[in-house]
N, C-alpha and C positions, 0 to 999 in steps of 0.2 A: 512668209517668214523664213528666213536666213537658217534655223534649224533644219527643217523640213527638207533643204536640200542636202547634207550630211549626207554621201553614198557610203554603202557597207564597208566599203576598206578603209575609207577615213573614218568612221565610226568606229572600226575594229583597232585600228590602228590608235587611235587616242585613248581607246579604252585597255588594249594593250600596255599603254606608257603608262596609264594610272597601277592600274596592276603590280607592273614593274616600280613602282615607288620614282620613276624617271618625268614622270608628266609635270610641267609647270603648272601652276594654281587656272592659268586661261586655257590650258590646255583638256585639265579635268572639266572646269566650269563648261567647256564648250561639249565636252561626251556628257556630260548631265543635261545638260539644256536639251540638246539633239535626240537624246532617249527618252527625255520626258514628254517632249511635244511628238516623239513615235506613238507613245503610250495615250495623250490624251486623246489621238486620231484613234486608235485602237481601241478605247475606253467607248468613246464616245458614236462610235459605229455600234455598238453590242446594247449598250444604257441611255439609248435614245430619250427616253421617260425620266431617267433621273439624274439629269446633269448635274444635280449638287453633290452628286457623291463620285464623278469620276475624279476631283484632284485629290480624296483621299485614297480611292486606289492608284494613282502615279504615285504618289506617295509613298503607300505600301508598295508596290511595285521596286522602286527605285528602293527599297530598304534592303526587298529582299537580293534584289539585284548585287547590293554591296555585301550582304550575310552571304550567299550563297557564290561569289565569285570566282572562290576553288575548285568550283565544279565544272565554271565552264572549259571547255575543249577547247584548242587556240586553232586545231583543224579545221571546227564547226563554223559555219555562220554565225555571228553575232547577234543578228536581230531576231534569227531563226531561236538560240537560245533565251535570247529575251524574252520573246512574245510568250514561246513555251512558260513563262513562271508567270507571265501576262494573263494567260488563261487561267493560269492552277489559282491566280487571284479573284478572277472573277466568278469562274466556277467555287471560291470561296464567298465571294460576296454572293451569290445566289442561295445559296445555301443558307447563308445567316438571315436573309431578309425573306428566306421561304419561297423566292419567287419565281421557281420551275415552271408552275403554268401559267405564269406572267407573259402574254405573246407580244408585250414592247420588247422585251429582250431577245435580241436577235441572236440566234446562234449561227457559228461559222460552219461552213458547209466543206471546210478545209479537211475538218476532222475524219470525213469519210475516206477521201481521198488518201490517209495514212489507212485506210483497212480498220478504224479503231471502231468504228461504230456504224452501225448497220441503219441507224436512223438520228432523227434529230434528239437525241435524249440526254438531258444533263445529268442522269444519276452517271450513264456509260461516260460522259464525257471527264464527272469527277472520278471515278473508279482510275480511268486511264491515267487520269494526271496528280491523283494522289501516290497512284503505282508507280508513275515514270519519277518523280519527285522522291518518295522513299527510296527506289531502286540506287539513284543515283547518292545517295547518301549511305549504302554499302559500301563496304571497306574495295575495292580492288580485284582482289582476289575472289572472292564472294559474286561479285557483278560478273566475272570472266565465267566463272565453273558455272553460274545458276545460267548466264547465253548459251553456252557450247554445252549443256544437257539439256535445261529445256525449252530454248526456241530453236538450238539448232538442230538437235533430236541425236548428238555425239552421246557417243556410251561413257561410262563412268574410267573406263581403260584408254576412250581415244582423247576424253577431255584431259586427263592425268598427262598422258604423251605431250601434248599440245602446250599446255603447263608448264611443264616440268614439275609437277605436285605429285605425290606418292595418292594412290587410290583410296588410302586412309583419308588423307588431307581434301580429297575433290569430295568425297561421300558427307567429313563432318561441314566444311565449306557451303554444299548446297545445301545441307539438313539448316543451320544456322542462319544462312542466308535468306531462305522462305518463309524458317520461324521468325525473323527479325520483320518481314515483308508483312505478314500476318500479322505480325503484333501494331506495328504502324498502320495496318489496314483496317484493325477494330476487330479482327478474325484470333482470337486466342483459342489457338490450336496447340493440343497438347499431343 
């Protein structure tokens, strides 16, 4: 198939010009096509057992791909973005059909390799990607202060510096930030 061959930079680059409101109608049609047929390879490696249902998550996939296309980073890899909402679908679609101890659904063994989980487990793998999902739907500001205190282990005085945010603003920042994290996690923490 003629998609299938689509490399990352022409892939990023067509999907760039869509973005940009600059892409001609065969220009989008062909970054559609190309990340659909990445998705149904992708689909259909994990959902061996139930191929009637991977062109609804392409589907779902490519929707949310166009809902959430502010988020993506023009530094990032494009497919590396993709796949990541690729997953946060199907660890949706496992969820809704109950099928965690289902052993046709293959899980990707990628997930280790980022440090996120210590074994094959779809609860740790939705935990990660409902987290990375919400996180990235943080205002800015809120994502910057909640990295540089708590993954990068800066004090509330070196993340302020780093900022340019008053100690005030980095303190209510991650207070807000975690509570908003919590709240999207099902964690209502008071």
């Amino acid at each position: 198939m003629r998609d299938s061959t689509v490399d990352e930079e022409t892939l990023r680059r067509l999907f760039l010009q869509a973005l940009g409101g600059s892409a001609s109608a065969s220009a989008y049609d062909e970054c559609l096509r190309a990340i659909a047929e990445r998705l149904r390879l992708f689909f259909r490696k994990r959902l061996r057992a139930y191929p009637d249902e991977i062109e609804d998550l392409v589907q779902e996939t490519l929707l949310a791909v166009y809902l959430k296309r502010h988020t993506y980073r023009v530094q990032e890899p494009l497919t590396a973005w993709i796949y990541a909402i690729a997953r946060y679908k199907w660890v949706d679609f496992i969820r809704r059909r109950n099928l965690q101890k289902d052993i046709s659904v293959q899980f990707d063994s990628s997930f280790d390799v980022e440090g996120i989980a210590s074994g094959n487990s779809y609860v740790t793998y939705g935990i990660y990607f409902d987290l990375q999902m919400s996180f990235s739907e943080l205002p800015v500001n809120q994502q910057a202060v909640i990295t540089h205190t708590k993954i990068e282990g800066l004090t509330i005085y070196e993340t302020a510096q780093r900022t340019g945010m008053s100690i005030s603003s980095v303190k209510t920042s991650v207070h807000r930030g975690l509570k908003t994290l919590a709240s999207k996690l099902g964690r209502n923490r008071k």
